[in-house]
N, C-alpha and C positions, 0 to 999 in steps of 0.2 A: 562050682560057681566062680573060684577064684581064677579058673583055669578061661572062663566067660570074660569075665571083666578083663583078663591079663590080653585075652584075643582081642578085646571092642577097643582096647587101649593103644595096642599095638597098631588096629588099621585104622585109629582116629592120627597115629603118630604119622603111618604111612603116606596119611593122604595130605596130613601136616607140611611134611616134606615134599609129597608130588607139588602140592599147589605151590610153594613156596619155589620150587623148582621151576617149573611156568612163571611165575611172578618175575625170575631171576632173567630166565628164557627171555620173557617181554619185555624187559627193561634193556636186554641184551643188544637184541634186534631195534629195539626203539633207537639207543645209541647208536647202532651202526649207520639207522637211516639219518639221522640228525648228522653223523659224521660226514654221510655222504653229501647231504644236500648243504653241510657249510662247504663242502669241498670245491661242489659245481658253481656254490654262490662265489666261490673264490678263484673258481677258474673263468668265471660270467665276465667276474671286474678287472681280472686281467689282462681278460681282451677285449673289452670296453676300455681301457687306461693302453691299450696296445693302438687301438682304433684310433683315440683323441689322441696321439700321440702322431703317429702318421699323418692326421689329417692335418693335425700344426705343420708338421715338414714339412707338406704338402702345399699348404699354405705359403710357406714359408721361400718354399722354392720359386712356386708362381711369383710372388712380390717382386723376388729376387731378377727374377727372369722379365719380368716387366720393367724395373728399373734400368736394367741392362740395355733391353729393347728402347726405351725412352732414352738412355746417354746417346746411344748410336745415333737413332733420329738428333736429336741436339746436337751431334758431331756431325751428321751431314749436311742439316742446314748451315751449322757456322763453315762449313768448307764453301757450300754452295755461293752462303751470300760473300764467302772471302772471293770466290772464282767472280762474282759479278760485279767486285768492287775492282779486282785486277782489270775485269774486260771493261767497265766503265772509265779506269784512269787509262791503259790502252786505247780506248775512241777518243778521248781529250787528247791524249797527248799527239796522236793522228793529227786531228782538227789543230792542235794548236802547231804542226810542221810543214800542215797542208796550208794554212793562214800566212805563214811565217814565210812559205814559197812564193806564194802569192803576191804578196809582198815584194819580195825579191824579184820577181816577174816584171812587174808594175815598176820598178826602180828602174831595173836595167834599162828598158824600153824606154 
């Protein structure tokens, strides 16, 4: 009978330790997966934070490039309306050599 007990005891122990084993086993693999899915949530927001980060550049460059484009227009108009003020004071000063001959015509005569 001792020899009963000492067996029933033994595979109460066994199975003490199997399940306990498993238990260990399941908590094993539960952290690995918990490990893994903070890993991917941390590789998600890296390239989320990579993405908004380009897109500012991006941004950033356009602005950039439209200001640029706007000086230039601004510097062609101020050249354009300098060229029409040169050609405007060129036809006066025509008119006022052309008048001035005229003049001088009407005199001599």
């Amino acid at each position: 009978m001792k020899n009963r007990t000492y067996l029933y005891r033994k595979h109460e122990q066994e199975e003490y330790l199997y399940r306990k084993l498993e238990q260990e086993e399941y908590l094993y693999r539960k952290h690995e997966q918990e490990q893994y899915l903070y890993r991917k949530h941390e590789q998600e927001e890296y390239l989320y934070r990579k993405h908004e980060q380009e897109q500012y550049l991006y941004r950033k460059h356009e602005k950039e490039e439209y200001l640029y484009r706007k000086h230039e227009q601004e510097e062609y108009l101020y050249r354009k309306h300098e060229q029409e003020e040169y050609l405007y004071r060129k036809h006066e000063q025509e008119e006022y050599l052309y008048r001035k001959h005229e003049q001088e015509v009407i005199l001599v005569s």
